[in-house]
KENU-283159 format. One record per residue (C-alpha): residue number from 0; z, x, y. Coordinates in pm, whole numbers. Each point is the difference from the previous one (the first is absolute). Last residue first. Example, Ala and Ser with C-alpha at 12.3 -4.5 7.8 and 13.67 -1.06 7.14 Angstrom:
REM residues 2
@n 1	c3 714	c1 1367	c2 -106
@n 0	c3 66	c1 -137	c2 -344
***
This chain:
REM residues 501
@n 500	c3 -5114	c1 7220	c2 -2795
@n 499	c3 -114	c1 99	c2 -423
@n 498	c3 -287	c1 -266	c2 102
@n 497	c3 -75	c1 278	c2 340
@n 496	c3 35	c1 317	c2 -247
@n 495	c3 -236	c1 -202	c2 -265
@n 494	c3 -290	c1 -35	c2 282
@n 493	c3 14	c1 331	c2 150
@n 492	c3 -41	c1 154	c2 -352
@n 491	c3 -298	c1 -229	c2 -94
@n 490	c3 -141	c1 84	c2 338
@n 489	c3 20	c1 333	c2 -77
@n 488	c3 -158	c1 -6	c2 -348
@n 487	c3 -255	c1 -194	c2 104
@n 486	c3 -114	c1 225	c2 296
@n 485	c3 37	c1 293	c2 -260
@n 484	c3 -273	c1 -166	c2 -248
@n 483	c3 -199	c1 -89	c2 269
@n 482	c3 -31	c1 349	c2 126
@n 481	c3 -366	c1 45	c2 75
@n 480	c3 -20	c1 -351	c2 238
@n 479	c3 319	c1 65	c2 96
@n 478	c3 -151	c1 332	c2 119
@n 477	c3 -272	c1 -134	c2 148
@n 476	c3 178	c1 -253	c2 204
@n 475	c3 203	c1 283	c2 160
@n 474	c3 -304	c1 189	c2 76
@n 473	c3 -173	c1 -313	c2 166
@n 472	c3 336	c1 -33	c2 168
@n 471	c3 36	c1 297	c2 168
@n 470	c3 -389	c1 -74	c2 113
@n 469	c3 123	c1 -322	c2 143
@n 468	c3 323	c1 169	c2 193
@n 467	c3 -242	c1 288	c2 143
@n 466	c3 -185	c1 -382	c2 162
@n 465	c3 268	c1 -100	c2 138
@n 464	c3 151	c1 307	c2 161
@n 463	c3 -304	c1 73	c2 101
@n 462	c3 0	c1 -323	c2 191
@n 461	c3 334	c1 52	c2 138
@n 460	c3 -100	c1 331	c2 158
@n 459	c3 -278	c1 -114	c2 165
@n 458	c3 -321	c1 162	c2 103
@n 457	c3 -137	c1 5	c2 -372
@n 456	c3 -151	c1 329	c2 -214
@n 455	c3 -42	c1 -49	c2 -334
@n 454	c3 -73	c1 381	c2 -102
@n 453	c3 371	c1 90	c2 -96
@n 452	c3 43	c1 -323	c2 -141
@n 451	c3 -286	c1 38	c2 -263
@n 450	c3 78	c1 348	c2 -85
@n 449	c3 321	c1 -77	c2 -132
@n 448	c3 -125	c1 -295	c2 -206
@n 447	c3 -251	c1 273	c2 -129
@n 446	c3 343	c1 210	c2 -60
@n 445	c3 192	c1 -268	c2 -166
@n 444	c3 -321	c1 -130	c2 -216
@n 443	c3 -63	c1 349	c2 -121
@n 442	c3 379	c1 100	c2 -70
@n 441	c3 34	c1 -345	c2 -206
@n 440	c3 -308	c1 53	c2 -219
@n 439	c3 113	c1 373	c2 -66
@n 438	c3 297	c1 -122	c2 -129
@n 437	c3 -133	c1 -254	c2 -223
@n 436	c3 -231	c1 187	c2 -150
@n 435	c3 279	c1 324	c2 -15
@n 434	c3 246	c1 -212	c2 -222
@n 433	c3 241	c1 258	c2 -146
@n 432	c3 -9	c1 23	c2 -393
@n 431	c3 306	c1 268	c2 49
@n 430	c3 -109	c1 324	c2 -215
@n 429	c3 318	c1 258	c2 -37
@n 428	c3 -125	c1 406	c2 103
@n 427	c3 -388	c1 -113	c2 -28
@n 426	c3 11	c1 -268	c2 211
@n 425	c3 270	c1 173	c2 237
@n 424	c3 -202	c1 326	c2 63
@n 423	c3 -298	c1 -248	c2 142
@n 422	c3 245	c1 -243	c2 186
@n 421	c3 239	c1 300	c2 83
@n 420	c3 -349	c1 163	c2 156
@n 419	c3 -96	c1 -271	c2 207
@n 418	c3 327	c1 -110	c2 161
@n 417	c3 102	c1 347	c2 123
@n 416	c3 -385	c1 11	c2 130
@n 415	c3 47	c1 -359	c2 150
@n 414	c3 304	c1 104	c2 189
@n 413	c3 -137	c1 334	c2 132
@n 412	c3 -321	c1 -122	c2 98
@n 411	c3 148	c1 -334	c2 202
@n 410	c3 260	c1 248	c2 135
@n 409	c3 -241	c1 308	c2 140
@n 408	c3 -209	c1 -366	c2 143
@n 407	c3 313	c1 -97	c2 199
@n 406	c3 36	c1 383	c2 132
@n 405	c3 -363	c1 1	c2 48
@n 404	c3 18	c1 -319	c2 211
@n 403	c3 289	c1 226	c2 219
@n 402	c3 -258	c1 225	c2 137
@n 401	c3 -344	c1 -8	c2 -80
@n 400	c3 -121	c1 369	c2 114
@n 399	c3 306	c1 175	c2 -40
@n 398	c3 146	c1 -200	c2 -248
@n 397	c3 -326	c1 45	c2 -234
@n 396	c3 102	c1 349	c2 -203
@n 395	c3 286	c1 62	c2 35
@n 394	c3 132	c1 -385	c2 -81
@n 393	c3 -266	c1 -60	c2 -287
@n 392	c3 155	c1 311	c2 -192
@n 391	c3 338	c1 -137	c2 46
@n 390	c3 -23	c1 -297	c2 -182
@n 389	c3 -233	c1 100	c2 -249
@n 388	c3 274	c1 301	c2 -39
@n 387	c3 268	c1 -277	c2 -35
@n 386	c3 -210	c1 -165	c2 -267
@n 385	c3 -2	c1 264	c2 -207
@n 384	c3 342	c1 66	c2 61
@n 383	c3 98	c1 -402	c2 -84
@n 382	c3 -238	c1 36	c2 -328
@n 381	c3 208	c1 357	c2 -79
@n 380	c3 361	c1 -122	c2 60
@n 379	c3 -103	c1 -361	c2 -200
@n 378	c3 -126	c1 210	c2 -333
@n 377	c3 357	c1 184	c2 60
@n 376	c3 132	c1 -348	c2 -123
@n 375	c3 -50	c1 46	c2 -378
@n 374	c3 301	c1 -170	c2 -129
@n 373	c3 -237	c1 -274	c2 -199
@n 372	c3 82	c1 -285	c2 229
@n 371	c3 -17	c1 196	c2 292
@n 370	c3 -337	c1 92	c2 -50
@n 369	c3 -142	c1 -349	c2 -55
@n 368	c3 246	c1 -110	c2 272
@n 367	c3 -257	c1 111	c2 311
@n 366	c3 -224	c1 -225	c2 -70
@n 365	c3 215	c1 -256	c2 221
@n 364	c3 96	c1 273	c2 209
@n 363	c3 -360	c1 91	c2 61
@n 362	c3 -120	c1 -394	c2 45
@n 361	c3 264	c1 -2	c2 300
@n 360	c3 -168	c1 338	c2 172
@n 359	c3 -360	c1 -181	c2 -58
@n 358	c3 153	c1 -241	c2 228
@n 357	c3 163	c1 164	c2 211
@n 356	c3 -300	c1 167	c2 96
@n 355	c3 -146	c1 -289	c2 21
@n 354	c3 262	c1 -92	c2 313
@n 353	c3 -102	c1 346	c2 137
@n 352	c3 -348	c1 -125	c2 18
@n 351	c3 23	c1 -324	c2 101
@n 350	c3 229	c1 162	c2 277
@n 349	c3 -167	c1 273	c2 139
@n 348	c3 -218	c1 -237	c2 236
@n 347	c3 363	c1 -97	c2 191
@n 346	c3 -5	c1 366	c2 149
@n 345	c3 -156	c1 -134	c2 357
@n 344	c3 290	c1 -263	c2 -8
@n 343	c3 225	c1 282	c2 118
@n 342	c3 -24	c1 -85	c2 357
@n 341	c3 60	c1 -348	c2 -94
@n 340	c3 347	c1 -17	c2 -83
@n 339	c3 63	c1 -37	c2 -357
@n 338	c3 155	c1 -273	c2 -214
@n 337	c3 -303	c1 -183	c2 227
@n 336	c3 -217	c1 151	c2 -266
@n 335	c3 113	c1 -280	c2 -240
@n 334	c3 -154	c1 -334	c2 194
@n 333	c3 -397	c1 114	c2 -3
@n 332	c3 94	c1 155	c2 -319
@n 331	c3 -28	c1 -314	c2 -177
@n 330	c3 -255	c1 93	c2 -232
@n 329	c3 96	c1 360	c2 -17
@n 328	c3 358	c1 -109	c2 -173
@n 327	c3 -94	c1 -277	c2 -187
@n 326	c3 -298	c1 220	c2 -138
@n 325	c3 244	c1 255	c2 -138
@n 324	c3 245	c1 -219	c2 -113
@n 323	c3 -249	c1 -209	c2 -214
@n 322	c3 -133	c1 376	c2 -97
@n 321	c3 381	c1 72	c2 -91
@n 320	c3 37	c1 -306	c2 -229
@n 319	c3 -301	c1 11	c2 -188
@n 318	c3 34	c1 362	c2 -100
@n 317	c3 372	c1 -49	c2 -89
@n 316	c3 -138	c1 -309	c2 -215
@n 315	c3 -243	c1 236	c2 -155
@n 314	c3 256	c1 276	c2 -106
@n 313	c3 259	c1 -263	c2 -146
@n 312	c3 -274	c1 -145	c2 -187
@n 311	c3 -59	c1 360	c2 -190
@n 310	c3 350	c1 81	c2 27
@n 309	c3 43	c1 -339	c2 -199
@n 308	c3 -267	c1 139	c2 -282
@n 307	c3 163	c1 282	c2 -18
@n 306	c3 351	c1 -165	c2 -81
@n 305	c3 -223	c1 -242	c2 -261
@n 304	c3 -139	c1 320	c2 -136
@n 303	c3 361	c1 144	c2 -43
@n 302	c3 186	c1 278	c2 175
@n 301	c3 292	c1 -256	c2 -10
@n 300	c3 97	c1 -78	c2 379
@n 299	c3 316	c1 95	c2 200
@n 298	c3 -152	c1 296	c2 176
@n 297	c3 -276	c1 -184	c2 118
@n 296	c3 195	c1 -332	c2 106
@n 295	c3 253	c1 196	c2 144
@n 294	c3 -222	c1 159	c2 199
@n 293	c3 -210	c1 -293	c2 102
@n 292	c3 218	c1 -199	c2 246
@n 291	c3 125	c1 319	c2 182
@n 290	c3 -326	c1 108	c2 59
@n 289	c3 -138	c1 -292	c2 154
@n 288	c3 196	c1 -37	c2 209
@n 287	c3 -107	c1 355	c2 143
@n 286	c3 -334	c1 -75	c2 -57
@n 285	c3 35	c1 -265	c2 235
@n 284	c3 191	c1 181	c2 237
@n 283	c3 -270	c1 232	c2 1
@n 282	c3 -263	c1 -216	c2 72
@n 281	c3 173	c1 -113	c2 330
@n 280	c3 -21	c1 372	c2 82
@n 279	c3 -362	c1 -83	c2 149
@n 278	c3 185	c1 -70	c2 334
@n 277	c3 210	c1 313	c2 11
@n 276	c3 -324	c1 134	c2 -97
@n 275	c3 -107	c1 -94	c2 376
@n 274	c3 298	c1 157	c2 176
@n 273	c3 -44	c1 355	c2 -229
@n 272	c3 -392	c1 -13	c2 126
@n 271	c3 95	c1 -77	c2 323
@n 270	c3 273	c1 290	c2 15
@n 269	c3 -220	c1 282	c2 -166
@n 268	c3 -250	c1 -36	c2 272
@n 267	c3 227	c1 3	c2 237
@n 266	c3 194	c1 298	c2 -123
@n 265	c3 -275	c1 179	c2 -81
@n 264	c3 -145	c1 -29	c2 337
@n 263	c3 317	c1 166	c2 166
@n 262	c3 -15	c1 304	c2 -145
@n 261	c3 -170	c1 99	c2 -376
@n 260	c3 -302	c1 -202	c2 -204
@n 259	c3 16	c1 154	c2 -339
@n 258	c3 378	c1 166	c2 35
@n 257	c3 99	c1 -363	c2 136
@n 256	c3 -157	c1 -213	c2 -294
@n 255	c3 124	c1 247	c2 -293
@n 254	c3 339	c1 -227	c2 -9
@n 253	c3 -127	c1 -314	c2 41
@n 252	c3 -285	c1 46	c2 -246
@n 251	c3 223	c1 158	c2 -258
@n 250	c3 224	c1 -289	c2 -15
@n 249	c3 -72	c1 -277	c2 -275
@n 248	c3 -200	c1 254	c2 -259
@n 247	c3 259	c1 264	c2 130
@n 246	c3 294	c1 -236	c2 -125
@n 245	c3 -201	c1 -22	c2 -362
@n 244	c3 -75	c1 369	c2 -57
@n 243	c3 393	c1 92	c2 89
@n 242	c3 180	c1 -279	c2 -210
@n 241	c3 -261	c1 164	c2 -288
@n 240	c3 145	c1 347	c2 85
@n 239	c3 333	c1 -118	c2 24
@n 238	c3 -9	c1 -202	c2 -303
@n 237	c3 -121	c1 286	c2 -197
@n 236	c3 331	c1 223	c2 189
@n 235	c3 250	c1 -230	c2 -177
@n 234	c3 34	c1 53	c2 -323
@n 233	c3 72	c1 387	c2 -15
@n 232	c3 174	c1 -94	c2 316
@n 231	c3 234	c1 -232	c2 -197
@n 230	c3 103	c1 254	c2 -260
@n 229	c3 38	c1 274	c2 230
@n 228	c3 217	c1 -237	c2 218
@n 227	c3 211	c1 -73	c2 -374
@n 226	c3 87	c1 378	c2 -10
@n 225	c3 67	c1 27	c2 293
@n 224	c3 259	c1 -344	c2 63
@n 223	c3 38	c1 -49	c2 347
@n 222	c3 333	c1 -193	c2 69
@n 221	c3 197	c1 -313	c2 -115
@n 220	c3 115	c1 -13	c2 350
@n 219	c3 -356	c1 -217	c2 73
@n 218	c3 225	c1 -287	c2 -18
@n 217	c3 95	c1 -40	c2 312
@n 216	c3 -325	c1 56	c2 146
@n 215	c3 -57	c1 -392	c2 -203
@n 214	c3 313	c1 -154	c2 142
@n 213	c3 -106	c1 137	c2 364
@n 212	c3 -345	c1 -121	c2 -47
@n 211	c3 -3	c1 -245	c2 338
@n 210	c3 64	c1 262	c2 220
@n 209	c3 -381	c1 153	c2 -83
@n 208	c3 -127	c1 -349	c2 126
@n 207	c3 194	c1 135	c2 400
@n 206	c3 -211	c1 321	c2 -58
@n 205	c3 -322	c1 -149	c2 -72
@n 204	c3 34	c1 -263	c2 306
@n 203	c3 88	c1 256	c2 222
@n 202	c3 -332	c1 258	c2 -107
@n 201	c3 -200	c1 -312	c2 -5
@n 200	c3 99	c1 -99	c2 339
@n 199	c3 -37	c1 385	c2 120
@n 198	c3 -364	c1 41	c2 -149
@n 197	c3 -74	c1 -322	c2 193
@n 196	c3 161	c1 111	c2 341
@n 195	c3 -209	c1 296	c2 -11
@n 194	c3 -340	c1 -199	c2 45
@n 193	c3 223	c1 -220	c2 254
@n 192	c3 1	c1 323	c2 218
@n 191	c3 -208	c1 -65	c2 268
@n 190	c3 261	c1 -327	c2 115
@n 189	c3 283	c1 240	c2 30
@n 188	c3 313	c1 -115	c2 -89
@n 187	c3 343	c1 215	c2 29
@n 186	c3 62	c1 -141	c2 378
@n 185	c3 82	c1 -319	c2 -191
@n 184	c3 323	c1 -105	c2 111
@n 183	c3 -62	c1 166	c2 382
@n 182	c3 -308	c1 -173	c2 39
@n 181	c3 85	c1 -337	c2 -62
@n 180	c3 -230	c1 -256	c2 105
@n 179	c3 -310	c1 209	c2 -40
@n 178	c3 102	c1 195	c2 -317
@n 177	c3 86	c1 -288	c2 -143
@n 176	c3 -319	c1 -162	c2 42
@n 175	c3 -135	c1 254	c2 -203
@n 174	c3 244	c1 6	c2 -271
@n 173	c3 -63	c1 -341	c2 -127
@n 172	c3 -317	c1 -19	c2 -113
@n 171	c3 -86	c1 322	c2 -102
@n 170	c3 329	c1 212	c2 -113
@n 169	c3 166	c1 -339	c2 -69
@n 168	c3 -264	c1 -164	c2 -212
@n 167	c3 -20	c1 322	c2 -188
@n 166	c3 434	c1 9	c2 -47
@n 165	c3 -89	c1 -377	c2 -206
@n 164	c3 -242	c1 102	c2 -182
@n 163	c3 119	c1 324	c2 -143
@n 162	c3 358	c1 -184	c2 -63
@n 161	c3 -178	c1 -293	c2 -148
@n 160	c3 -256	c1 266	c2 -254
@n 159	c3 310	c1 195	c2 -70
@n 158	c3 219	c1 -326	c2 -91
@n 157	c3 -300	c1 -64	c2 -216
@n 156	c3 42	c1 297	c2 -203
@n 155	c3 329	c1 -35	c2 -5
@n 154	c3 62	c1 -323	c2 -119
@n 153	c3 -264	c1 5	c2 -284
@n 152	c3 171	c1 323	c2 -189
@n 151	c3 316	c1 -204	c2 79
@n 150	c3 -129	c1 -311	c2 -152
@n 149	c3 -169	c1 218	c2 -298
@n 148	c3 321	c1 171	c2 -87
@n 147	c3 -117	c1 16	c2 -407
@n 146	c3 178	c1 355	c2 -17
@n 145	c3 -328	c1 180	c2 -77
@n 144	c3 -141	c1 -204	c2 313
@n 143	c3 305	c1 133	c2 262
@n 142	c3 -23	c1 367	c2 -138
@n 141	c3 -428	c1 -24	c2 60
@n 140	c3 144	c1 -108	c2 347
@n 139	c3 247	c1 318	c2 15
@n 138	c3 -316	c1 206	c2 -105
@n 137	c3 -237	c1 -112	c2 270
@n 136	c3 299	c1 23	c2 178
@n 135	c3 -99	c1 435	c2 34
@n 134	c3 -316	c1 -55	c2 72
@n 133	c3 49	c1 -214	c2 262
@n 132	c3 268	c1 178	c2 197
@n 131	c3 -234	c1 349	c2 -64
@n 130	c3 -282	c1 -228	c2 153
@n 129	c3 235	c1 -139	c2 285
@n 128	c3 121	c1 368	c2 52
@n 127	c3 -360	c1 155	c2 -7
@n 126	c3 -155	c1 -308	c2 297
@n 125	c3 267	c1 107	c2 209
@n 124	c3 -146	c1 349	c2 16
@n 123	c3 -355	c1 -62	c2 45
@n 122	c3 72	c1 -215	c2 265
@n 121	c3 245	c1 253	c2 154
@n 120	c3 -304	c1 239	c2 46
@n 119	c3 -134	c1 -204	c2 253
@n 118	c3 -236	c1 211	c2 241
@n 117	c3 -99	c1 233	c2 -289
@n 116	c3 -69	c1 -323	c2 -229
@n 115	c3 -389	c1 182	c2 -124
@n 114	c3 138	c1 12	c2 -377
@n 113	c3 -16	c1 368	c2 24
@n 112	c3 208	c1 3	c2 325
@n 111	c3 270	c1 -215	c2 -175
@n 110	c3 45	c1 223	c2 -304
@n 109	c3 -24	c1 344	c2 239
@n 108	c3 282	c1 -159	c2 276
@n 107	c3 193	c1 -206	c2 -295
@n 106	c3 66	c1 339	c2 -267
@n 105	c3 404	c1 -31	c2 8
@n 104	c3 6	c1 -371	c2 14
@n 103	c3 -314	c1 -43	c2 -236
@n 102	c3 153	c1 251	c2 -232
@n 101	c3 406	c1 -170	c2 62
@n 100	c3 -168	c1 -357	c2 -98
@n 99	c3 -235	c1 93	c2 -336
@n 98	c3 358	c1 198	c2 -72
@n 97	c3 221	c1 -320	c2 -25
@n 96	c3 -299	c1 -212	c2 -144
@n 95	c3 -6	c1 249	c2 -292
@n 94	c3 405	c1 -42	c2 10
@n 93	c3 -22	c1 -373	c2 -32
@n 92	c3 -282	c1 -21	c2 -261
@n 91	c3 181	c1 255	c2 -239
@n 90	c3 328	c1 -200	c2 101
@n 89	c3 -118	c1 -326	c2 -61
@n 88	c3 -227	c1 132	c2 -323
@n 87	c3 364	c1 164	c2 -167
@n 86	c3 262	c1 -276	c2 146
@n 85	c3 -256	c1 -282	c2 -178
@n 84	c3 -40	c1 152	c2 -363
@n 83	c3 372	c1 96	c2 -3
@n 82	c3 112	c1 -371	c2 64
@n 81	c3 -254	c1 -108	c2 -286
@n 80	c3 183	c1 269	c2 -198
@n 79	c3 -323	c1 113	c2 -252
@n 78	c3 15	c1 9	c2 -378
@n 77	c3 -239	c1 -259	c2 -53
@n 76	c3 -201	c1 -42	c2 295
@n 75	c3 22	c1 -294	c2 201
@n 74	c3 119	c1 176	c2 347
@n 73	c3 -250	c1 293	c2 -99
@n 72	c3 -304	c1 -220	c2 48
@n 71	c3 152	c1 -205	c2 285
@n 70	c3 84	c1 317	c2 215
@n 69	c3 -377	c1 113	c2 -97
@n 68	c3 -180	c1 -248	c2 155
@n 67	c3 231	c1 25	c2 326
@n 66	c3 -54	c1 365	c2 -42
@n 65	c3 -340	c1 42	c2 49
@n 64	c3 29	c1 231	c2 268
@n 63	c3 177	c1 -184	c2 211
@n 62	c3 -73	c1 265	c2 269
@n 61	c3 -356	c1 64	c2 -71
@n 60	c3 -71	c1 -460	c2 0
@n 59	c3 185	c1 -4	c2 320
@n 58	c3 -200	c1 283	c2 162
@n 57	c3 -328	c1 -186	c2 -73
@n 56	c3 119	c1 -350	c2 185
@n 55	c3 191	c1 156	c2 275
@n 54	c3 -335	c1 236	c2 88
@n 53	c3 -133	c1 -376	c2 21
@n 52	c3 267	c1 -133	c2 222
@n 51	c3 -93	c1 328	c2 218
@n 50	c3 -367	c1 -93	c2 58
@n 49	c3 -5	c1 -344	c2 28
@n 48	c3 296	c1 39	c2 312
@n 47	c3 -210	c1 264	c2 151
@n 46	c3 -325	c1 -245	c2 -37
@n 45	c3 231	c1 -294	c2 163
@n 44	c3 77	c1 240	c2 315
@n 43	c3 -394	c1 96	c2 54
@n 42	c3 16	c1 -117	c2 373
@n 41	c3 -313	c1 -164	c2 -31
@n 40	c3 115	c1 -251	c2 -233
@n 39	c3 295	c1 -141	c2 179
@n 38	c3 345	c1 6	c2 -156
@n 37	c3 167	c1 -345	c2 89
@n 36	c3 -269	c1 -243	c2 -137
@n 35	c3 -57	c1 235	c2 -264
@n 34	c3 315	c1 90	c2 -76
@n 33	c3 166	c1 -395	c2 -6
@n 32	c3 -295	c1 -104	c2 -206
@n 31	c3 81	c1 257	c2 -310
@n 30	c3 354	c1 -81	c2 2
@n 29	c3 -44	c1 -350	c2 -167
@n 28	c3 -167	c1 216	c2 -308
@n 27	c3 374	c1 114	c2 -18
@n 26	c3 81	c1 -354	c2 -100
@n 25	c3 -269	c1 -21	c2 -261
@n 24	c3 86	c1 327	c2 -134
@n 23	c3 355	c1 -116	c2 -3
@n 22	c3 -89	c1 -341	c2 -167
@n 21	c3 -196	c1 247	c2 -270
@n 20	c3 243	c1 198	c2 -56
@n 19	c3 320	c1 -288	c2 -42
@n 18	c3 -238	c1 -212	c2 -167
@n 17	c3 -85	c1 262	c2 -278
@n 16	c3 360	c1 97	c2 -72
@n 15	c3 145	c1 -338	c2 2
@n 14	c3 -307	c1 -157	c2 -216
@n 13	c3 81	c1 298	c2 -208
@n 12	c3 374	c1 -76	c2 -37
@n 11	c3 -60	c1 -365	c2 -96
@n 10	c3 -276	c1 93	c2 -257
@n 9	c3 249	c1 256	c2 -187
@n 8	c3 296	c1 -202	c2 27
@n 7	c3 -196	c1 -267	c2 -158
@n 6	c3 -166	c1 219	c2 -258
@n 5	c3 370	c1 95	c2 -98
@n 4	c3 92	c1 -366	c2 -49
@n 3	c3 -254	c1 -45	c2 -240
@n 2	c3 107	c1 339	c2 -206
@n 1	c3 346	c1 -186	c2 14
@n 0	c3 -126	c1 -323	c2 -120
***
């Protein structure tokens, strides 16, 4: 009963956890029209704002350092003072975020001019305090999960996301016509400037979340511990590096994008392809929920062939499910690029691509727990390298010819060489009887079903919109065609919850 109740806890806080993300990601999504309809394309604003959130991204995972990982390792080891454990990486993370502010503060006129923001250094400045801010909760919420606070964990993070929101709305919508009725109240706006307003909102809303740890700074009296910091860096700096060769996988593009193509071009460019994988980010949130549901599962299984054999099926259904998501989403794309404004509809033919990169990045994590399984995780720091320098390679090379398609293509290559060699390593490492027939039956029929859309060409919009819903459908119909077995076993479930009712 106990070890019953337990699981229940378990699956209660987990749903928590993963909704709370993935409803924030959702939310945030929301801001992604608001910018584009605001910021316009050929101004470059939108490419800035890609830019920067994805130096964020990188710097987050160097400042952390691992140490959310390792906080929970050394909080359940024997012989450690959980409270100890927590004070030592919130400190270590705090005061390496202390100094990562005062050297960009100190060195902001050389940093700012080598990152081409000469005429707007404070951009580059706000956007180091929200990343130090974020580093260092990224502790205080790994605090808030140890101690089983998943409705506070959950609270915050979407009290961020309505806060964000809502002071966006104001600095774009509202503001505006403020500034035309009453001059005097908002003599502080300047309608060039919303770029900046968006690195101040998050800046505001960051600081104002930070208020909401008090009880857990409290308790970060307990001190740095040396001895046990040595400990947990000795433990800690693999993660980095693996933290570091998957974030550059997802970010490298963005970042490298205005050093390839420099000035003012760059920054369009850059900004219609980040608007239009705003769009393809749909996949991600999958994957995302998707990732919550199956690591407990994983981690929680026996290491037996029937456990295998369920990674197998799990594997195939994740296959099925993204490709029906895939298609869905091209298929009615007609209605979806409106998230956009128009002007960056010319980057809408990166998005199959991108979205398959996500794809092939999903079927990596799910091979992915062959190596963690047997404690040998640097095997994932040298696929996710390898595949950075695909990545990378393809950007140097072909973005100045092909622009922002060989930034979607460096991804596709990346992805699917990360994929290919943990699948190859992976068999031999701890065999999974995956089914590839299958799998490569449903990535043909998705992509010629792709193709078949893309060349049907019909005057009106609600007629390809009926007839991309009938080739949807011949793939759906397929697969529960394939997957009887798991079309019964649904339906079964569906129909004893409703007699339970």
């Amino acid at each position: 009963m106990a070890n019953n109740n337990r699981l229940g806890s378990l699956a209660k806080q987990t749903a928590i956890y993963g909704l709370s993300s993935i409803i924030g990601r959702f939310l945030n999504y929301l801001l992604v029209p608001l910018y584009t309809y605001k910021i316009a394309a050929e101004s470059g604003g939108y490419g800035i704002v890609t830019n920067l959130y994805a130096y964020t991204a990188l710097l987050l995972v160097i400042l952390t350092f691992g140490m959310e990982t390792t906080f929970f390792r050394f909080s359940n080891k024997e012989g450690v003072d959980p409270n100890k454990a927590f004070s030592t990486s919130g400190l270590a993370v705090g005061l390496v975020s202390l100094l990562f502010v005062v050297l960009v503060t100190v060195f902001l006129k050389p940093i700012a001019n080598a990152l081409h923001y000469a005429e707007h250094p404070e951009f580059v400045e706000i956007m180091a305090i929200i990343v130090a801010l974020d580093a260092f909760q990224a502790i205080l919420f790994a605090r808030l999960r140890y101690e089983n606070k998943a409705v506070k964990f959950a609270t915050l993070k979407l009290l961020f996301i309505f806060l964000n929101i809502g002071l966006n709305l104001f600095v774009f919508l509202v503001a505006p016509g403020l500034k035309e009725s009453h001059p005097g109240l908002m003599g502080w706006y300047e309608n060039s400037y919303q770029v900046g307003y968006i690195f101040i909102v998050n800046l505001i809303c960051t600081g104002l979340i930070t208020l909401g740890f008090l009880p857990e700074i409290k308790k970060l009296r307990f001190g740095l511990d040396r001895n046990l910091l040595k400990q947990m860096l000795k433990y800690t700096w693999p993660l980095l590096l693996l933290g570091l060769a998957g974030i550059l996988n997802q970010v490298a593009d963005k970042i490298c994008y205005r050093f390839i193509v420099p000035g003012e071009e760059g920054d369009v460019q850059l900004g219609i392809y980040g608007a239009c994988v705003k769009i393809a980010m749909i996949m991600a949130m999958i994957t995302q929920a998707f990732r919550y549901a199956y690591e407990p599962f994983v981690f929680g299984g026996k290491r037996d062939t029937a456990d295998k054999e369920s990674q197998a099926k799990v594997m195939k259904y994740f296959i099925v499910f993204t490709l029906l998501a895939f298609l869905a989403v091209v298929m009615y794309m007609p209605l979806l690029k409106h998230i956009i404004k128009s002007d960056y509809w010319e980057g809408l033919r990166v998005i199959p691509i991108v979205m398959m990169a996500e794809i092939f990045m999903g079927i990596y994590f799910n091979l992915s727990f062959w190596y963690k399984l047997i404690d040998e995780t640097w095997w994932g720091a040298i696929f996710s390298a390898i595949g950075c320098v695909v990545l990378l390679a393809i950007n140097f090379i072909f973005v100045p010819k092909y622009g922002y398609m060989a930034c979607a293509w460096g991804g596709f290559a990346g992805y699917g060489t990360c994929m290919v060699l943990s699948y190859f390593v992976g068999q031999k490492k701890a065999p999974i009887p995956y089914d590839l027939k299958s799998a490569f039956l449903y990535f043909v029929l998705a992509i010629a079903l792709y193709f078949a859309q893309k060349y049907i060409h019909l005057e009106s919009t609600v007629w390809t919109l009926v007839v991309n819903t009938g080739l949807l459908l011949v793939f759906f119909a397929f697969i529960c065609f394939m997957e009887r077995d798991l079309v019964k076993g649904v339906v079964t479930l569906v129909k004893n919850k409703m007699h339970r009712k």
